[in-house]
mmCIF file of the protein (N, C-alpha, C, O) and its ligand, coordinates in Angstrom:
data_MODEL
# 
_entry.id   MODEL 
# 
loop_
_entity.id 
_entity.type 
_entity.pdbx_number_of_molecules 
1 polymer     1 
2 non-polymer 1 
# 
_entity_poly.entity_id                      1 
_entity_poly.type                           'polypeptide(L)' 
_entity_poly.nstd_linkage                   no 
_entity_poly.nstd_monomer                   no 
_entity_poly.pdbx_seq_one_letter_code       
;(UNK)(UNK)(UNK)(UNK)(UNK)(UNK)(UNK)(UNK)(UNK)(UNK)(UNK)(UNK)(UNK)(UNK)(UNK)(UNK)
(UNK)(UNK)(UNK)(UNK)(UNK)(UNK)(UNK)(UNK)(UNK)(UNK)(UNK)(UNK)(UNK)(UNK)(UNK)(UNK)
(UNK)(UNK)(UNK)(UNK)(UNK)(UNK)(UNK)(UNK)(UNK)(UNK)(UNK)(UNK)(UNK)(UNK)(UNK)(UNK)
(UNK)(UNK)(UNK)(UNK)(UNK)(UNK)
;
_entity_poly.pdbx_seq_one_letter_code_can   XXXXXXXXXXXXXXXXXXXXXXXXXXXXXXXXXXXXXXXXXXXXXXXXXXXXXX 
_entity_poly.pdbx_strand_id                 A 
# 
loop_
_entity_poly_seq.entity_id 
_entity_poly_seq.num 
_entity_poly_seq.mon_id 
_entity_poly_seq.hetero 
1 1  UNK n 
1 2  UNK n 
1 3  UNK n 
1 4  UNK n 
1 5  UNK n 
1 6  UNK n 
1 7  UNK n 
1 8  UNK n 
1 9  UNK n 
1 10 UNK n 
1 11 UNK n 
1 12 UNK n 
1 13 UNK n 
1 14 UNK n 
1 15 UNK n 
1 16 UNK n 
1 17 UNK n 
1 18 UNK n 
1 19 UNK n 
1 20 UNK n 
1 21 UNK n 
1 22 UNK n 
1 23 UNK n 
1 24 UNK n 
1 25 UNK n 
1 26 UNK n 
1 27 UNK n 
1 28 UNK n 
1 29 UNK n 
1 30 UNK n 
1 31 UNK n 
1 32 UNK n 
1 33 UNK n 
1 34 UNK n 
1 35 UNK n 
1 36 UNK n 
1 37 UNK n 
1 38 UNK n 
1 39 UNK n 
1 40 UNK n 
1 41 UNK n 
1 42 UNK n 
1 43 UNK n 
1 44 UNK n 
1 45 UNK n 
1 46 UNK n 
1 47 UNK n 
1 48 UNK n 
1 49 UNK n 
1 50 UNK n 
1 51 UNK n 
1 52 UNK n 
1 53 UNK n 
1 54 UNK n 
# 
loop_
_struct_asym.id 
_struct_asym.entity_id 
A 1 
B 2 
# 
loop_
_chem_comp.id 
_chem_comp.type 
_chem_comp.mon_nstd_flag 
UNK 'L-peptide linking' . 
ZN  non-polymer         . 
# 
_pdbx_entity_nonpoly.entity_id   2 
_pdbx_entity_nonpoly.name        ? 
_pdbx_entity_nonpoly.comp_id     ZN 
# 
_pdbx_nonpoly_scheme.asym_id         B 
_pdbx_nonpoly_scheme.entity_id       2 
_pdbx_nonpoly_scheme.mon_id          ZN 
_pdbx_nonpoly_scheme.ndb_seq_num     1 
_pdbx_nonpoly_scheme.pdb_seq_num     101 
_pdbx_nonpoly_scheme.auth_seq_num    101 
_pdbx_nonpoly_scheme.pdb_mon_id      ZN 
_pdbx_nonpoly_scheme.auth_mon_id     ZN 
_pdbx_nonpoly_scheme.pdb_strand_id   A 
_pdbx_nonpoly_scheme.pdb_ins_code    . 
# 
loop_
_atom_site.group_PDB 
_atom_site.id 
_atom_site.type_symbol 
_atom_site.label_atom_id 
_atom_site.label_alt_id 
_atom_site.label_comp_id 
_atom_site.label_asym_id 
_atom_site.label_entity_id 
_atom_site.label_seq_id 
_atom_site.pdbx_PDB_ins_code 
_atom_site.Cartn_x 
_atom_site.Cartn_y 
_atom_site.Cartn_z 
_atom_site.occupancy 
_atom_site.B_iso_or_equiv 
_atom_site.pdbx_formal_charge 
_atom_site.auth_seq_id 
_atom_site.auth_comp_id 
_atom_site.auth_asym_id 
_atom_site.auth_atom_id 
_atom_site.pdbx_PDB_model_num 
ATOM   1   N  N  . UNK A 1 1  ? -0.685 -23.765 -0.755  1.00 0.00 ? 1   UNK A N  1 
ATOM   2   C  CA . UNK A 1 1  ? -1.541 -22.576 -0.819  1.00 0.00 ? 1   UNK A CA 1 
ATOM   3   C  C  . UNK A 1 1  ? -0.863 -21.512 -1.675  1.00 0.00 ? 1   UNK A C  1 
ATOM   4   O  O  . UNK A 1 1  ? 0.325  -21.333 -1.407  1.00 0.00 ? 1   UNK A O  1 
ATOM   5   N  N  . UNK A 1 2  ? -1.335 -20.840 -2.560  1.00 0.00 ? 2   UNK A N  1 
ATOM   6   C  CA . UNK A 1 2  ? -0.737 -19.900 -3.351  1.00 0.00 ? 2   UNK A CA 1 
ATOM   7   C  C  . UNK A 1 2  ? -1.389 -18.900 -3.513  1.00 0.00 ? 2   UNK A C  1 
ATOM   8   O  O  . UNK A 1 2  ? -2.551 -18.661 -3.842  1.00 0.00 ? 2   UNK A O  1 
ATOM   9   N  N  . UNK A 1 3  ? -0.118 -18.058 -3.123  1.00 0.00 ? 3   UNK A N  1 
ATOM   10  C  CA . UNK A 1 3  ? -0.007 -16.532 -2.573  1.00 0.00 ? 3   UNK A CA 1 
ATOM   11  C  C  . UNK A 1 3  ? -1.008 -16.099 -3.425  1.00 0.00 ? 3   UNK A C  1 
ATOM   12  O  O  . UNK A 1 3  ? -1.103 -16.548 -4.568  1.00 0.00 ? 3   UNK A O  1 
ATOM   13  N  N  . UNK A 1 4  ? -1.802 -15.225 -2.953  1.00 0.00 ? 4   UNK A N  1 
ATOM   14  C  CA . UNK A 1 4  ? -2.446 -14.146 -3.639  1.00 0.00 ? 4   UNK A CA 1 
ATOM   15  C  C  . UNK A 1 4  ? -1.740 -12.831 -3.793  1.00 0.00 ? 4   UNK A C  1 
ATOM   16  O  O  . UNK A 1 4  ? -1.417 -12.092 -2.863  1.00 0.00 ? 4   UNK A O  1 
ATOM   17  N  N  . UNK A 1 5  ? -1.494 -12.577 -5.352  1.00 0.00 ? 5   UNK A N  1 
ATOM   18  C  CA . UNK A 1 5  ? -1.345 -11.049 -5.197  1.00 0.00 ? 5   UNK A CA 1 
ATOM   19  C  C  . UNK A 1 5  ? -2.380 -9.919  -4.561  1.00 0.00 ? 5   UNK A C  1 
ATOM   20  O  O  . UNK A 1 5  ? -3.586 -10.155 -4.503  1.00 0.00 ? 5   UNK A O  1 
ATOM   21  N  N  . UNK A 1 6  ? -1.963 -9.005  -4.215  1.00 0.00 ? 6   UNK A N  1 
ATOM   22  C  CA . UNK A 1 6  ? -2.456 -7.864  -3.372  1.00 0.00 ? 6   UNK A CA 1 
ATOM   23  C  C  . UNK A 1 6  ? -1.725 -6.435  -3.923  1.00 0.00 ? 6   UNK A C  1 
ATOM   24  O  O  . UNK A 1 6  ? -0.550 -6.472  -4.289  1.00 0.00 ? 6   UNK A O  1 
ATOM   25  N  N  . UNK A 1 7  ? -2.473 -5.225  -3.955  1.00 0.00 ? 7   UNK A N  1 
ATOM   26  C  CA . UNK A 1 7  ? -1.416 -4.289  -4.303  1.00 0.00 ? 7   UNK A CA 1 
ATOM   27  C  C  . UNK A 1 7  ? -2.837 -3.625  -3.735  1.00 0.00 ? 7   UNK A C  1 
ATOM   28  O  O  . UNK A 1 7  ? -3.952 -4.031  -3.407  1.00 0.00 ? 7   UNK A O  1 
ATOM   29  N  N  . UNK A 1 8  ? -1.884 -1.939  -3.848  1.00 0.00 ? 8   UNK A N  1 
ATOM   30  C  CA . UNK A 1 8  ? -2.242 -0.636  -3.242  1.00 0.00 ? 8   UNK A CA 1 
ATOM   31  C  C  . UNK A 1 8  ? -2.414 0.273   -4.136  1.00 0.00 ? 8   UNK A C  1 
ATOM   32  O  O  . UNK A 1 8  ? -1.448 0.574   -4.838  1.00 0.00 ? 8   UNK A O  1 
ATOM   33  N  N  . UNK A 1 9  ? -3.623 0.899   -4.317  1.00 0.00 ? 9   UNK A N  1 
ATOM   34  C  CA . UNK A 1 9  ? -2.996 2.412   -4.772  1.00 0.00 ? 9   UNK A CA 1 
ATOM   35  C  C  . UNK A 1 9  ? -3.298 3.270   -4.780  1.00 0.00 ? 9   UNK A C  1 
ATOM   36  O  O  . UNK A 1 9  ? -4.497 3.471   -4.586  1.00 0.00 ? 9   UNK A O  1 
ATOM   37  N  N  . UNK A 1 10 ? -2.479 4.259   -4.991  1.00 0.00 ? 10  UNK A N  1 
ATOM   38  C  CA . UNK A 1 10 ? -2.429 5.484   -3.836  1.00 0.00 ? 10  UNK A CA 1 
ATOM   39  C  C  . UNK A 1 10 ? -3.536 6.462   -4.551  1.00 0.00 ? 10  UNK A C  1 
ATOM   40  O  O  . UNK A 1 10 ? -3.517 6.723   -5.754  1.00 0.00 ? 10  UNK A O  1 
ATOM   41  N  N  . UNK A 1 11 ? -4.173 6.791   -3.935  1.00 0.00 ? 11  UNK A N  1 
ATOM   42  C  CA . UNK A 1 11 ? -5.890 7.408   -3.777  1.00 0.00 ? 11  UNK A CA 1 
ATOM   43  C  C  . UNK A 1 11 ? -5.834 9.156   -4.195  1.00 0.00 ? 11  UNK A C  1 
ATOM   44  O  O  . UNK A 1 11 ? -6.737 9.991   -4.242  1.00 0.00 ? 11  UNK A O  1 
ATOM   45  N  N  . UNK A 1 12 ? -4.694 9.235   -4.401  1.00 0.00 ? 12  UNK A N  1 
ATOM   46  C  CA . UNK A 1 12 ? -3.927 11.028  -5.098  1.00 0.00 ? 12  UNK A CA 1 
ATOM   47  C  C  . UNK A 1 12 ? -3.489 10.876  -6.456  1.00 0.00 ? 12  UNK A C  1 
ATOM   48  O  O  . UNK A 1 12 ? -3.032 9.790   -6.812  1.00 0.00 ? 12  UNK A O  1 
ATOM   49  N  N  . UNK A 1 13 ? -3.576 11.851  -7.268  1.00 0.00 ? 13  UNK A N  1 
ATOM   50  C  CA . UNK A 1 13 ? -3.292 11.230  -8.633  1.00 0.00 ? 13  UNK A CA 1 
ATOM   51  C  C  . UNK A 1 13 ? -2.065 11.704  -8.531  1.00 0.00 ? 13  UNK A C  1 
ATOM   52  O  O  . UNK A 1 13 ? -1.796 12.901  -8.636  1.00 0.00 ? 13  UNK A O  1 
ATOM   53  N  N  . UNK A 1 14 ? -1.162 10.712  -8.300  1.00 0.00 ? 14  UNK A N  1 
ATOM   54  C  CA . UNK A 1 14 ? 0.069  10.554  -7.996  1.00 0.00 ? 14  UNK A CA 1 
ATOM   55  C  C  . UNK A 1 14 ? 0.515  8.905   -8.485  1.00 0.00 ? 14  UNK A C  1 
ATOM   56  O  O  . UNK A 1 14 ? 1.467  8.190   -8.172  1.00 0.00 ? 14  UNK A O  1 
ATOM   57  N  N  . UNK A 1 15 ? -0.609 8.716   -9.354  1.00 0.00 ? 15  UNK A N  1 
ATOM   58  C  CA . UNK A 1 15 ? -0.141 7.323   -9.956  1.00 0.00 ? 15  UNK A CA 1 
ATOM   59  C  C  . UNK A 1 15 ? 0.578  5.968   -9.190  1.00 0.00 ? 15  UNK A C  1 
ATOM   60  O  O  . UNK A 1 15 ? 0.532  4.888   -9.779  1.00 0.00 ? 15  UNK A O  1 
ATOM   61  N  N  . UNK A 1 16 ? 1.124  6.051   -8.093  1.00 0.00 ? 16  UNK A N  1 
ATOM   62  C  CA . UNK A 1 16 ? 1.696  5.447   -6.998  1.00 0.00 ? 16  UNK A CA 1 
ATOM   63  C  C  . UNK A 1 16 ? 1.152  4.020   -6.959  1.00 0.00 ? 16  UNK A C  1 
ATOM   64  O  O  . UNK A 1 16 ? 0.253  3.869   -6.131  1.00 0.00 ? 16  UNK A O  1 
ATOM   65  N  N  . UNK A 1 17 ? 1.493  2.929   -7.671  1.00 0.00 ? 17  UNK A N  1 
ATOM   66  C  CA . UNK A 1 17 ? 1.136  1.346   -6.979  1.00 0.00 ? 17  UNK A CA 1 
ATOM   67  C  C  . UNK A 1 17 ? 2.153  0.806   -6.812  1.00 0.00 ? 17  UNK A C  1 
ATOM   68  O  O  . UNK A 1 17 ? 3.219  0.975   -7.404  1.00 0.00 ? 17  UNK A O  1 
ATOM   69  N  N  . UNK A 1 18 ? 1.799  -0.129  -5.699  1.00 0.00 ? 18  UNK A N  1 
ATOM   70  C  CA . UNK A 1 18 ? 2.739  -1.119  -5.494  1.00 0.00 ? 18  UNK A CA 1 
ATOM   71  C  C  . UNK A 1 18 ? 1.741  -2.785  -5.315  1.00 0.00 ? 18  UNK A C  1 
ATOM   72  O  O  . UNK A 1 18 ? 0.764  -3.059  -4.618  1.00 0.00 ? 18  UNK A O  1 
ATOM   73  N  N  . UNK A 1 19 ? 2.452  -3.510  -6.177  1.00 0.00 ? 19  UNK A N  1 
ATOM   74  C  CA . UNK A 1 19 ? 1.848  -5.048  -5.710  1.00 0.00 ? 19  UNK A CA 1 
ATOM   75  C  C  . UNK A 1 19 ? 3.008  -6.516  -4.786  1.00 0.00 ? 19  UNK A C  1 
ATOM   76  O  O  . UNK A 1 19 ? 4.228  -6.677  -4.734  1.00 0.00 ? 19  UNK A O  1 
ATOM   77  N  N  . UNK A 1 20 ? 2.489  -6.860  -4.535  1.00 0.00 ? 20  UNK A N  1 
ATOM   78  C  CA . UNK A 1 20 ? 3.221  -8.313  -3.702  1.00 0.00 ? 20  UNK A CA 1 
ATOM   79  C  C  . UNK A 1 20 ? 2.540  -8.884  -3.319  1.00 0.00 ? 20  UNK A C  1 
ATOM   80  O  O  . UNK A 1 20 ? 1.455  -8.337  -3.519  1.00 0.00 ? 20  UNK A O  1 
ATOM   81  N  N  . UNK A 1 21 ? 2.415  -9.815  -2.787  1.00 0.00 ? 21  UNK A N  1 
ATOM   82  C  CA . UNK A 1 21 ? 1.781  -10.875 -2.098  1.00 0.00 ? 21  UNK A CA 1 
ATOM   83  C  C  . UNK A 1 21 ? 2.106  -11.332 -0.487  1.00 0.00 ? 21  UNK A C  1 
ATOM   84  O  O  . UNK A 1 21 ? 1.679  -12.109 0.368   1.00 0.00 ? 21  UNK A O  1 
ATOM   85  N  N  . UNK A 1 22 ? 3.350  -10.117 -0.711  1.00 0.00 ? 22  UNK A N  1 
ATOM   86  C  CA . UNK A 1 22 ? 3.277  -10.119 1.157   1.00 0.00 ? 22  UNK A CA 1 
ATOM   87  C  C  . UNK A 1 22 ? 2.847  -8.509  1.626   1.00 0.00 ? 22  UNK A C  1 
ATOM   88  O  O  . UNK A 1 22 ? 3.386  -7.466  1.254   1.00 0.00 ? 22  UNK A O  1 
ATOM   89  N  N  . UNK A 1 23 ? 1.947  -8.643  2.360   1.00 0.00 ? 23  UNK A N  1 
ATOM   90  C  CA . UNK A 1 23 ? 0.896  -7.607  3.212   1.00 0.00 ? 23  UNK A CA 1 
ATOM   91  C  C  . UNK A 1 23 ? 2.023  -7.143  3.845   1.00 0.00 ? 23  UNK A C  1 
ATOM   92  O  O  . UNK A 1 23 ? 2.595  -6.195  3.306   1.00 0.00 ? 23  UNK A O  1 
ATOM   93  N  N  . UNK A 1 24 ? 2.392  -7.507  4.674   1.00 0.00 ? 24  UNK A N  1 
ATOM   94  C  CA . UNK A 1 24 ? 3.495  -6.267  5.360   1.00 0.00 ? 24  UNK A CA 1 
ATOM   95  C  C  . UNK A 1 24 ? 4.244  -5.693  4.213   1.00 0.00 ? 24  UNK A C  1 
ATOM   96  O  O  . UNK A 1 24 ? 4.256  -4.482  4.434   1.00 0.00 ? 24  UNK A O  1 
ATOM   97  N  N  . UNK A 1 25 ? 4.967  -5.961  2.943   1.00 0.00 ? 25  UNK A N  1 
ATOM   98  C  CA . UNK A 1 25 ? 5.820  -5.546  2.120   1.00 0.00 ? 25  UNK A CA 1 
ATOM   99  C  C  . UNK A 1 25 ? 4.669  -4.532  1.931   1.00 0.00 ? 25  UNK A C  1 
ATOM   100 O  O  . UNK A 1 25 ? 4.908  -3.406  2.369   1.00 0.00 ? 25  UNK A O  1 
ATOM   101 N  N  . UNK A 1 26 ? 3.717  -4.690  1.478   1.00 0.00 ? 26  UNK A N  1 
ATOM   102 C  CA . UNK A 1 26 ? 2.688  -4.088  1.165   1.00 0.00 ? 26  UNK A CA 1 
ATOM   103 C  C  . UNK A 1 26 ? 2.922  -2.299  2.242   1.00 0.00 ? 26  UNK A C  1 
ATOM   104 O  O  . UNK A 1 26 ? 3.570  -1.259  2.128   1.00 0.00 ? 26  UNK A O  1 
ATOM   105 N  N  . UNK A 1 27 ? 2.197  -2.743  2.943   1.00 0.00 ? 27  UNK A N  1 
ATOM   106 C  CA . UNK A 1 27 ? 1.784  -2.074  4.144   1.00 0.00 ? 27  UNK A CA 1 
ATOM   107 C  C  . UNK A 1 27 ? 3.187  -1.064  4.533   1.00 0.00 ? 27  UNK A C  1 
ATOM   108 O  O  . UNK A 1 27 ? 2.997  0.099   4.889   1.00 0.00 ? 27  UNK A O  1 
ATOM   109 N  N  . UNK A 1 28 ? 4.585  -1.633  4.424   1.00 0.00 ? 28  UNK A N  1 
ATOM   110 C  CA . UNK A 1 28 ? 5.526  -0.416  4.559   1.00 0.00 ? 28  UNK A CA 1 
ATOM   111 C  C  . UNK A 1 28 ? 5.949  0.236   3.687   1.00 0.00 ? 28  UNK A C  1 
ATOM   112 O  O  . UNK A 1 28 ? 6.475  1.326   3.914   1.00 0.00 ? 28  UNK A O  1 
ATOM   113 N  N  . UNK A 1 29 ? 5.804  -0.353  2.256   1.00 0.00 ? 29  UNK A N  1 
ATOM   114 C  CA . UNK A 1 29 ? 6.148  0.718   1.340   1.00 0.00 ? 29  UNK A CA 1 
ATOM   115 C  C  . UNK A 1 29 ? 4.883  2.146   0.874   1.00 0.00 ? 29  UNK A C  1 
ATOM   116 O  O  . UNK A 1 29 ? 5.071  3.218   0.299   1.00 0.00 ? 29  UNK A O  1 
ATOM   117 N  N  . UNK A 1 30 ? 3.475  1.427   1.514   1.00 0.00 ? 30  UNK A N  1 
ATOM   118 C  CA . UNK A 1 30 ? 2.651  2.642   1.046   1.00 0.00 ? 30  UNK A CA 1 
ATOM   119 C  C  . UNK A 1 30 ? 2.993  3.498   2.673   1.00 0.00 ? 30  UNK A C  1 
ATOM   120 O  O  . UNK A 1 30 ? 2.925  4.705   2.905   1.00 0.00 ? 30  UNK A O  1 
ATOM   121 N  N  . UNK A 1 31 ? 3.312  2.526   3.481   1.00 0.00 ? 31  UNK A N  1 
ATOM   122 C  CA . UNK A 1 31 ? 3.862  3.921   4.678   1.00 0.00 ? 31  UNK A CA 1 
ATOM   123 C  C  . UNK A 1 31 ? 4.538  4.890   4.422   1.00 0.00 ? 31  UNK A C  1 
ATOM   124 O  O  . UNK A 1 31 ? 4.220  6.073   4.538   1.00 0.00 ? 31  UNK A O  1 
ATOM   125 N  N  . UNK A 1 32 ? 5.673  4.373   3.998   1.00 0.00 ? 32  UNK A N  1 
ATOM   126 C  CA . UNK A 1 32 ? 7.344  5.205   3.283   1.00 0.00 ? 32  UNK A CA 1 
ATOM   127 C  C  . UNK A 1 32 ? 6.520  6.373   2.094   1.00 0.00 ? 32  UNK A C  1 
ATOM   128 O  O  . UNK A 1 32 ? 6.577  7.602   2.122   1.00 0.00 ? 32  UNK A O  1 
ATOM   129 N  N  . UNK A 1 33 ? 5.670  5.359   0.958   1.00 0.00 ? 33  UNK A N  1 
ATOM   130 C  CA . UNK A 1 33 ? 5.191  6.543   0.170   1.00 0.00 ? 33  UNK A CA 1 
ATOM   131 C  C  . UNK A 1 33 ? 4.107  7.654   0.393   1.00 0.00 ? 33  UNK A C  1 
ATOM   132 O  O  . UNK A 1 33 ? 3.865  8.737   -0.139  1.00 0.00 ? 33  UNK A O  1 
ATOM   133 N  N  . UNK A 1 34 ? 3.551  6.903   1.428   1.00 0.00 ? 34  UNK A N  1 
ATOM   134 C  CA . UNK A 1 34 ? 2.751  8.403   1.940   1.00 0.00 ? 34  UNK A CA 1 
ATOM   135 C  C  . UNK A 1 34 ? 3.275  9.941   2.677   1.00 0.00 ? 34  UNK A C  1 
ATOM   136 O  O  . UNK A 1 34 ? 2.893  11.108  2.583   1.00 0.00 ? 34  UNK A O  1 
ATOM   137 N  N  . UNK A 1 35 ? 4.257  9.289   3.375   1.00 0.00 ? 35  UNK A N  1 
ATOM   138 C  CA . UNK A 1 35 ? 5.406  9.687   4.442   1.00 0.00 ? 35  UNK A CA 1 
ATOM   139 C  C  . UNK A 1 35 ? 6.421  11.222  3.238   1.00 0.00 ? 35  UNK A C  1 
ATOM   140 O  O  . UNK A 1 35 ? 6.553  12.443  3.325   1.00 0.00 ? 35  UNK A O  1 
ATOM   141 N  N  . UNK A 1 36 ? 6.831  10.242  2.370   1.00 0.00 ? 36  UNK A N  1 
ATOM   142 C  CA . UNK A 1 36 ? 7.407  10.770  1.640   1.00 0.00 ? 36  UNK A CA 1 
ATOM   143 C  C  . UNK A 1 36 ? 7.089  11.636  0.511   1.00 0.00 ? 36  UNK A C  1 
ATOM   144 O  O  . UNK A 1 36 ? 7.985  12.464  0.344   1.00 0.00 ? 36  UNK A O  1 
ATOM   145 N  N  . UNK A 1 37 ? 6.028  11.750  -0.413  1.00 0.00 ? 37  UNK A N  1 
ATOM   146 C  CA . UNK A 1 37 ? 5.146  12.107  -1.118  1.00 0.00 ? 37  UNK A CA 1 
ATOM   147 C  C  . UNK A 1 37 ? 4.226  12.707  -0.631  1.00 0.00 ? 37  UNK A C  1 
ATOM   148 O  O  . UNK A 1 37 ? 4.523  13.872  -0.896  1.00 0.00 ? 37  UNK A O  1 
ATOM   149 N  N  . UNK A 1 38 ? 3.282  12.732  -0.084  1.00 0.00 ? 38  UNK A N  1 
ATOM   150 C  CA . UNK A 1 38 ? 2.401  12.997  0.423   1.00 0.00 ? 38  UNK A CA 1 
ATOM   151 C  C  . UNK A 1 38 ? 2.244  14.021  2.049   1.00 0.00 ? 38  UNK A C  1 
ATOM   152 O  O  . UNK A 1 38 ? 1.248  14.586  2.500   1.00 0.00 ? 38  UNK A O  1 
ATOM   153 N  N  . UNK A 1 39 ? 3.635  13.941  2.595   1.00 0.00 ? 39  UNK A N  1 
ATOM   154 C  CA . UNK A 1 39 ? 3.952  14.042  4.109   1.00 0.00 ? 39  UNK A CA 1 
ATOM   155 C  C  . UNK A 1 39 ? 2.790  13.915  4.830   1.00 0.00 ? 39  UNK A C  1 
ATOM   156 O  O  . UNK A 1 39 ? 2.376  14.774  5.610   1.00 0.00 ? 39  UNK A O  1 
ATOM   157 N  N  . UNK A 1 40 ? 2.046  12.468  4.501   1.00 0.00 ? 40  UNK A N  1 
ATOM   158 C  CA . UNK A 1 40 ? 1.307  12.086  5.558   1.00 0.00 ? 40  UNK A CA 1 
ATOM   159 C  C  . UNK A 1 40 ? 1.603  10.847  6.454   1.00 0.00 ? 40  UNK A C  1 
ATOM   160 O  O  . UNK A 1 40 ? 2.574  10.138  6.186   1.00 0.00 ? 40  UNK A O  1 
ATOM   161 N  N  . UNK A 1 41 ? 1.018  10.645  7.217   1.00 0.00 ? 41  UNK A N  1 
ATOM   162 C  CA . UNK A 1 41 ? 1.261  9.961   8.455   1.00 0.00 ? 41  UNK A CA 1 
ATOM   163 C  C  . UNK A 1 41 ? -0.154 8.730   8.368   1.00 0.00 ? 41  UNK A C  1 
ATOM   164 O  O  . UNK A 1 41 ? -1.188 8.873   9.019   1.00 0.00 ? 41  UNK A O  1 
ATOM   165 N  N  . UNK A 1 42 ? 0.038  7.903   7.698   1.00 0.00 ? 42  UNK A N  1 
ATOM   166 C  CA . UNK A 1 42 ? -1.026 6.920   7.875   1.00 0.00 ? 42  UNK A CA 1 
ATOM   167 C  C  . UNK A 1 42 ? -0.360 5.656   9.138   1.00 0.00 ? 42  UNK A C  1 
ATOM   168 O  O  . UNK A 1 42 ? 0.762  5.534   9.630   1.00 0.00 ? 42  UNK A O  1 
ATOM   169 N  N  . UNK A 1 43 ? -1.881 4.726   9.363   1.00 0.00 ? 43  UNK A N  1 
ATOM   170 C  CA . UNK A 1 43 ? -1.064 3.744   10.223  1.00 0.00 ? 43  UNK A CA 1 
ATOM   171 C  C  . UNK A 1 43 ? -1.916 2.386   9.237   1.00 0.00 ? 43  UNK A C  1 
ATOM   172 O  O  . UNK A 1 43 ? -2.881 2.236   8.487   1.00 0.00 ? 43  UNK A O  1 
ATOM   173 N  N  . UNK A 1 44 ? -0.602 1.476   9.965   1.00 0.00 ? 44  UNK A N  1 
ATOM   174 C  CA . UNK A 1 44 ? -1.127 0.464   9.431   1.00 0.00 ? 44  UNK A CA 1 
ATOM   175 C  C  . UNK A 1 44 ? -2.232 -0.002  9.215   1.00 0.00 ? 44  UNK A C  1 
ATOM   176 O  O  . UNK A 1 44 ? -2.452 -0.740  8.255   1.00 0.00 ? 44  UNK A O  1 
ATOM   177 N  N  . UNK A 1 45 ? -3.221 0.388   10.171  1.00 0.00 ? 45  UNK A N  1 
ATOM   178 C  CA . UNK A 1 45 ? -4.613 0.144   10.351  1.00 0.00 ? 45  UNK A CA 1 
ATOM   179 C  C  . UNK A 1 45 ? -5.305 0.767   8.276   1.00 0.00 ? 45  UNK A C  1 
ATOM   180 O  O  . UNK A 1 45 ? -6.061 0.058   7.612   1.00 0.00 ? 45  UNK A O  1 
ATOM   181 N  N  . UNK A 1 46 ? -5.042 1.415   8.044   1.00 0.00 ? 46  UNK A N  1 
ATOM   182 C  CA . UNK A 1 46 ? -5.170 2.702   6.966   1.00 0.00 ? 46  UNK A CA 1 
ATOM   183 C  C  . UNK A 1 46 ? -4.815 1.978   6.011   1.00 0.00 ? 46  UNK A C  1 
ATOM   184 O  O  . UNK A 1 46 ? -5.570 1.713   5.076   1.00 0.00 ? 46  UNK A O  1 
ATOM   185 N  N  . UNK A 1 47 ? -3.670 1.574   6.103   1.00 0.00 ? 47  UNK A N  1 
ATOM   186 C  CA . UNK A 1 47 ? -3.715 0.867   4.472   1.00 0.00 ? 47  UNK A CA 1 
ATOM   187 C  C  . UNK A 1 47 ? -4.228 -0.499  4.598   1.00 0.00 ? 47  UNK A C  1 
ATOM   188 O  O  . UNK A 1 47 ? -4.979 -0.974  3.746   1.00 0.00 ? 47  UNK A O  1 
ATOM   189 N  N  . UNK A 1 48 ? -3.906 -1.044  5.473   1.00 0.00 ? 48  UNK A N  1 
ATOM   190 C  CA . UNK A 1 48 ? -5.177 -2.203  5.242   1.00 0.00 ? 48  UNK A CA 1 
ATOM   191 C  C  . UNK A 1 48 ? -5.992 -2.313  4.329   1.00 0.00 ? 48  UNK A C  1 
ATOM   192 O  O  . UNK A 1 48 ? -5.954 -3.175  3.451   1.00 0.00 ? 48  UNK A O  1 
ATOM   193 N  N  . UNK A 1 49 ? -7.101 -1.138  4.491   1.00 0.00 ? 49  UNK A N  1 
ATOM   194 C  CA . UNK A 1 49 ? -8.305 -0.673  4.122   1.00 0.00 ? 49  UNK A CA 1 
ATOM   195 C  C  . UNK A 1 49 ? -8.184 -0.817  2.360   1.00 0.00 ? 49  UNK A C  1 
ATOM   196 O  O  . UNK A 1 49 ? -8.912 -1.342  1.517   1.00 0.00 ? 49  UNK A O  1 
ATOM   197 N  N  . UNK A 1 50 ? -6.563 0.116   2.281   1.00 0.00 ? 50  UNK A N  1 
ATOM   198 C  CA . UNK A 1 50 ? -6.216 -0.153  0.790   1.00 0.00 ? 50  UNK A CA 1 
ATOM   199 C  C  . UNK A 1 50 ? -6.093 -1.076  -0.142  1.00 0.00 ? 50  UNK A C  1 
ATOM   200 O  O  . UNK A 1 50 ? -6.117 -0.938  -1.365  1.00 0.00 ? 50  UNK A O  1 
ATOM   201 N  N  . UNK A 1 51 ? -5.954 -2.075  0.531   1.00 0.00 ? 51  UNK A N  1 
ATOM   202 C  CA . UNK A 1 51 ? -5.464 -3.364  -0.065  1.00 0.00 ? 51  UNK A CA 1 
ATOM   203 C  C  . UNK A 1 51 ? -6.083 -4.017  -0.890  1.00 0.00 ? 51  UNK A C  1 
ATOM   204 O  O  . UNK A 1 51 ? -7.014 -4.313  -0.141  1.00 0.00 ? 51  UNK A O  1 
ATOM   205 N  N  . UNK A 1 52 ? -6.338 -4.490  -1.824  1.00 0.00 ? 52  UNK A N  1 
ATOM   206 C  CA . UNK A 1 52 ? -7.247 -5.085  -2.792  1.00 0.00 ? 52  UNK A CA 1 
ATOM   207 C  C  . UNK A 1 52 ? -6.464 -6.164  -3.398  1.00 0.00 ? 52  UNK A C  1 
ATOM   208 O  O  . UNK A 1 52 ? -5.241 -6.065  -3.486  1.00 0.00 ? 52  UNK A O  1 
ATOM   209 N  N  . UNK A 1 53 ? -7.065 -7.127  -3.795  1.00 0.00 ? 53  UNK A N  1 
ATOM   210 C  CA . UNK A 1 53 ? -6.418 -8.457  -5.006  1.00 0.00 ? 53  UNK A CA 1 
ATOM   211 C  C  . UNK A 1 53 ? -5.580 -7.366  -6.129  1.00 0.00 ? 53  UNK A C  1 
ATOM   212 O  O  . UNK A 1 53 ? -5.987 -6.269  -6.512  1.00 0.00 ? 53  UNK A O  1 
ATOM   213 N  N  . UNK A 1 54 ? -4.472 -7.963  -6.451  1.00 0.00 ? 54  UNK A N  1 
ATOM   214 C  CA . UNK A 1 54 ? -4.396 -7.755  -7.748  1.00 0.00 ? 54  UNK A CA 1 
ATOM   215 C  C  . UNK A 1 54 ? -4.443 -8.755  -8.895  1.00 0.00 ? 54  UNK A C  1 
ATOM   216 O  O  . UNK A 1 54 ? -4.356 -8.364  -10.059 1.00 0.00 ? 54  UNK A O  1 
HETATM 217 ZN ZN . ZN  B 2 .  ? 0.724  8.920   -3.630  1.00 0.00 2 101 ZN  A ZN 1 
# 
């Protein structure tokens, strides 16, 4: 079975993507960059939503 890429991106024009093909890698670095950038507080549930093929 071969991985699908997946990436995020960040919905502020703050230019911010990240891609991988592993969903959790996924899922904690747009945590960290929301957290950090943004000082927001999303949950995993949230970026989910983000996630699209790349
Ligand atoms: Zn951002």
């Amino acid at each position: 079975m071969a991985a699908q890429m997946k990436k995020i991106e960040c919905p502020s024009p703050c230019n911010f993507s990240v891609k991988s093909h592993d969903e959790k890698e996924l899922v904690e670095i747009a945590m960290q960059h929301a957290k950090k950038s943004h000082n927001m507080s999303i949950t995993e549930q949230d970026v989910k939503k983000m996630i699209k093929p790349a």
